[in-house]
KOLPA-338666 format. One line per 10 residues: number of its first residue (from 1); their letters; for each residue x, z, y of N, C-alpha, C, O. Coordinates in steps of 0.02 Angstrom, whole numbers, plus 50000, padded with zeros to 5 digits. Example, Ala and Ser with C-alpha at 12.3 -4.5 7.8 and 13.67 -1.06 7.14 Angstrom:
BEGIN
1) as) 50660,50390,49716,50615,50390,49775,50660,50390,49835,50712,50423,49834 | 50642,50354,49888,50684,50357,49947,50645,50394,50002,50670,50402,50057
END
This chain:
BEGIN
1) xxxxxxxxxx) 49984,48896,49847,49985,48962,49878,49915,48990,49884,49904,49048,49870 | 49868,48951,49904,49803,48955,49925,49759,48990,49841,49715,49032,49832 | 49792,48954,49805,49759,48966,49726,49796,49011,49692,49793,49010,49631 | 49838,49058,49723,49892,49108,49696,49847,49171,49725,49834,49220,49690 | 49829,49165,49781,49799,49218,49855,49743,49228,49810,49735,49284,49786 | 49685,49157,49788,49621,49165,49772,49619,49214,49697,49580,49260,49685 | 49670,49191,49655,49686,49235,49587,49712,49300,49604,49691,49344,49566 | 49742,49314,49637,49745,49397,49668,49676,49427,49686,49644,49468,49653 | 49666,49410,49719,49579,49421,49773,49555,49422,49695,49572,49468,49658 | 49522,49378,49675,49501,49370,49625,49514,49441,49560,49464,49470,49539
11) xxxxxxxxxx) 49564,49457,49542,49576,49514,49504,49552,49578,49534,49505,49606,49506 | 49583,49610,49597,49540,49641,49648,49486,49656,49663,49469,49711,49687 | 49440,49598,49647,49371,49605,49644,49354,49633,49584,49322,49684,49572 | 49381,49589,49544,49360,49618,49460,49351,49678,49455,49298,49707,49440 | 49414,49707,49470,49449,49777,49477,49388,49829,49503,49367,49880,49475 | 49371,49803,49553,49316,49841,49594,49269,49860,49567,49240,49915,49567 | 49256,49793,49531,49164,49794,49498,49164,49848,49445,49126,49897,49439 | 49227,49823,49398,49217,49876,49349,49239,49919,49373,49274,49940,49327 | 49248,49955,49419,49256,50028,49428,49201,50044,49458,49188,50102,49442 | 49150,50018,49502,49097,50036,49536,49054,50051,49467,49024,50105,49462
21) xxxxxxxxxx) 49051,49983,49396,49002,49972,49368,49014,50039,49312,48972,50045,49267 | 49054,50074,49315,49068,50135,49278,49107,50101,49210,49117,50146,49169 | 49126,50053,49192,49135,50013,49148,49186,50052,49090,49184,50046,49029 | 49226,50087,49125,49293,50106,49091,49274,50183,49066,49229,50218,49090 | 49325,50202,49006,49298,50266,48969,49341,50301,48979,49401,50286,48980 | 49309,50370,48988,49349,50402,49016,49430,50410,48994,49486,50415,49019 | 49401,50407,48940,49514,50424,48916,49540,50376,48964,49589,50402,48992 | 49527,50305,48990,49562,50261,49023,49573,50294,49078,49629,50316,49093 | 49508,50303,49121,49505,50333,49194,49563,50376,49180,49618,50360,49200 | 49552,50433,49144,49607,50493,49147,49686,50467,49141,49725,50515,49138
31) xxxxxxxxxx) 49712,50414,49138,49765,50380,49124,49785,50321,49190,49839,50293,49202 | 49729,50318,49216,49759,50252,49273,49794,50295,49321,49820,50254,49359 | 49808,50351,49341,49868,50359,49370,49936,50357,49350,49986,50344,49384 | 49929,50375,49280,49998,50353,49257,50009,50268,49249,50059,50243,49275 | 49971,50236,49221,49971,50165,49238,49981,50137,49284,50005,50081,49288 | 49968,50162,49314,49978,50132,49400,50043,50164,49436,50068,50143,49488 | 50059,50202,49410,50120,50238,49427,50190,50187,49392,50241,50167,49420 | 50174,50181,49341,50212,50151,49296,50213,50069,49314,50262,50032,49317 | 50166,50059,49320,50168,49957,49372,50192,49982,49436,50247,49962,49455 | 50166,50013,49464,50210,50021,49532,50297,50023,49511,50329,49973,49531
41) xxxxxxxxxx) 50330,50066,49480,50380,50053,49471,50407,50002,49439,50459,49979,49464 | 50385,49977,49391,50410,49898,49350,50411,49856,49411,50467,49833,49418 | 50365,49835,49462,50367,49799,49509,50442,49814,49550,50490,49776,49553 | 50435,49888,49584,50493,49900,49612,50538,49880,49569,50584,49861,49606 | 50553,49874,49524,50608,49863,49469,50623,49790,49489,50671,49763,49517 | 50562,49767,49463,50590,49657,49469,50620,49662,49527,50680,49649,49534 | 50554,49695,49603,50581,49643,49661,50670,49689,49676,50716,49662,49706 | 50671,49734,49658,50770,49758,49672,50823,49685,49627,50872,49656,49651 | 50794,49675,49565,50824,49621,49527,50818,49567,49558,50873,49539,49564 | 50760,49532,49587,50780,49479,49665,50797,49479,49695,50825,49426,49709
51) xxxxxxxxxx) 50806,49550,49756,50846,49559,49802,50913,49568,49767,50956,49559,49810 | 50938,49580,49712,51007,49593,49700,51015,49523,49687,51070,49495,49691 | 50975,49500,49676,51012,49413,49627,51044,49360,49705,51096,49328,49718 | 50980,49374,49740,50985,49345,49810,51054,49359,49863,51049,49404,49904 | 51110,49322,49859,51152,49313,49907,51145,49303,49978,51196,49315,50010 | 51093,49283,50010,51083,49283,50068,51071,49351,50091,51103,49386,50130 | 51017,49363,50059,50992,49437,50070,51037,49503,50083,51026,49545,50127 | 51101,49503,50027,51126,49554,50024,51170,49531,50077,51205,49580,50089 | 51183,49494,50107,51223,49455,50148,51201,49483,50232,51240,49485,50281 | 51150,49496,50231,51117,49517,50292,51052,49578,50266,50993,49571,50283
61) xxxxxxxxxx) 51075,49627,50228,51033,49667,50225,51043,49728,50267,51001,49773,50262 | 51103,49736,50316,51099,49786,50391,51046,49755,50435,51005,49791,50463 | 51046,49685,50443,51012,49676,50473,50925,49658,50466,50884,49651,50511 | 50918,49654,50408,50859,49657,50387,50824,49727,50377,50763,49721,50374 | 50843,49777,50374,50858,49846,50371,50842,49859,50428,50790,49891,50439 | 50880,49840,50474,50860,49877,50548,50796,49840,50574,50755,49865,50613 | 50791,49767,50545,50725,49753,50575,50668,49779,50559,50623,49795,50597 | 50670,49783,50473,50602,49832,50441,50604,49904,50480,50551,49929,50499 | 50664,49935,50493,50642,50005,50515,50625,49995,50600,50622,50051,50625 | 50618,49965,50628,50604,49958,50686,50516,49944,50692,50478,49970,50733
71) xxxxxxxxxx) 50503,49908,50653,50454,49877,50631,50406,49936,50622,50351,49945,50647 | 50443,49975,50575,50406,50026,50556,50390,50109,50604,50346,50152,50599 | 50436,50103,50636,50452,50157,50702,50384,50121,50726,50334,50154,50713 | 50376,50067,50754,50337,50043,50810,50254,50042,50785,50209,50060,50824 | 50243,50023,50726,50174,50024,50695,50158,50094,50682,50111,50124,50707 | 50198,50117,50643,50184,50211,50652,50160,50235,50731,50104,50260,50737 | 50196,50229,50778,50208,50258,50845,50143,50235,50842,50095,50269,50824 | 50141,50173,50862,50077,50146,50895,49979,50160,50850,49922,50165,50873 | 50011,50160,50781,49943,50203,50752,49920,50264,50786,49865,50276,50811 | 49984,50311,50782,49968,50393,50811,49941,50362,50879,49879,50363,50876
81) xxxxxxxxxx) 49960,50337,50932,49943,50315,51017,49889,50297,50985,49864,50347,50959 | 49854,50239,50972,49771,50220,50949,49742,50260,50936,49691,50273,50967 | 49773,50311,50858,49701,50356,50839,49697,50402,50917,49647,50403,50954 | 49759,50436,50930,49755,50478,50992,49684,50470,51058,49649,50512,51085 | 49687,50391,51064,49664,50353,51122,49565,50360,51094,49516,50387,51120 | 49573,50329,51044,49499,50316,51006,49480,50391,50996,49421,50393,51013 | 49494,50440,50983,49506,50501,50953,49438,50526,51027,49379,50535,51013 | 49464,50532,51091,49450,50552,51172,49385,50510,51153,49346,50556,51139 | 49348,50447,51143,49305,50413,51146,49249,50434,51104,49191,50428,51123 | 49265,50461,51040,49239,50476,50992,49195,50548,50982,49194,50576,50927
91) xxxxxxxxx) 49171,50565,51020,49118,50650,51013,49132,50682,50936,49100,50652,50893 | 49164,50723,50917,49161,50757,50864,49157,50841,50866,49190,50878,50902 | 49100,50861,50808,49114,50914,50803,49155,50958,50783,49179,50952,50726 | 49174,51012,50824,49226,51069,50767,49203,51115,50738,49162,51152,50765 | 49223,51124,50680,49207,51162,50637,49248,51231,50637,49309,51225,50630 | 49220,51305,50645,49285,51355,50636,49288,51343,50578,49246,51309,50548 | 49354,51379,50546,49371,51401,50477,49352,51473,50488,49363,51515,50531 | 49310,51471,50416,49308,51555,50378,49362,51598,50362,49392,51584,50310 | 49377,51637,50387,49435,51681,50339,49404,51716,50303,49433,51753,50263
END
């Protein structure tokens, strides 16, 4: 597991360098949103083909369902309450808008 984490991390970084190091040409740059659009979905694709293969899962997916959305009610809520809270602490200027 430990050497699965480090080869992720590991690509990630890669990832980084050559984009900091300007490495890639532009035709690529102009294309990694569709690339990335397109792995994002192939991924969504497999993991639906695990969750469908998986009998347990579909077996209790109300209730797995209500736990992710609860989950997610509560981390949302509680982001907006933090930035809100930190927000009062923080001195910022306002800017008008020009019309």
């Amino acid at each position: 597991m430990v050497t699965s984490l480090l080869k992720y991390l590991g690509i990630l970084i890669l990832g980084g360098i050559i984009g900091f190091k300007g490495k890639l040409s532009p035709k690529l740059e102009g294309k990694l949103n569709t690339i990335q659009t397109v792995c994002l979905l192939f991924l969504l694709f497999i993991m639906g083909i695990t969750i469908g293969i998986n009998d347990e899962i579909i077996s209790n997916i109300f209730s797995i369902g209500l736990k992710a959305g609860i989950i997610s009610v509560f981390t949302v809520g509680f982001s907006i309450l933090f930035v809100h809270l930190v927000k009062k602490f923080i001195p910022m200027e306002e800017k008008e808008i020009e019309s």
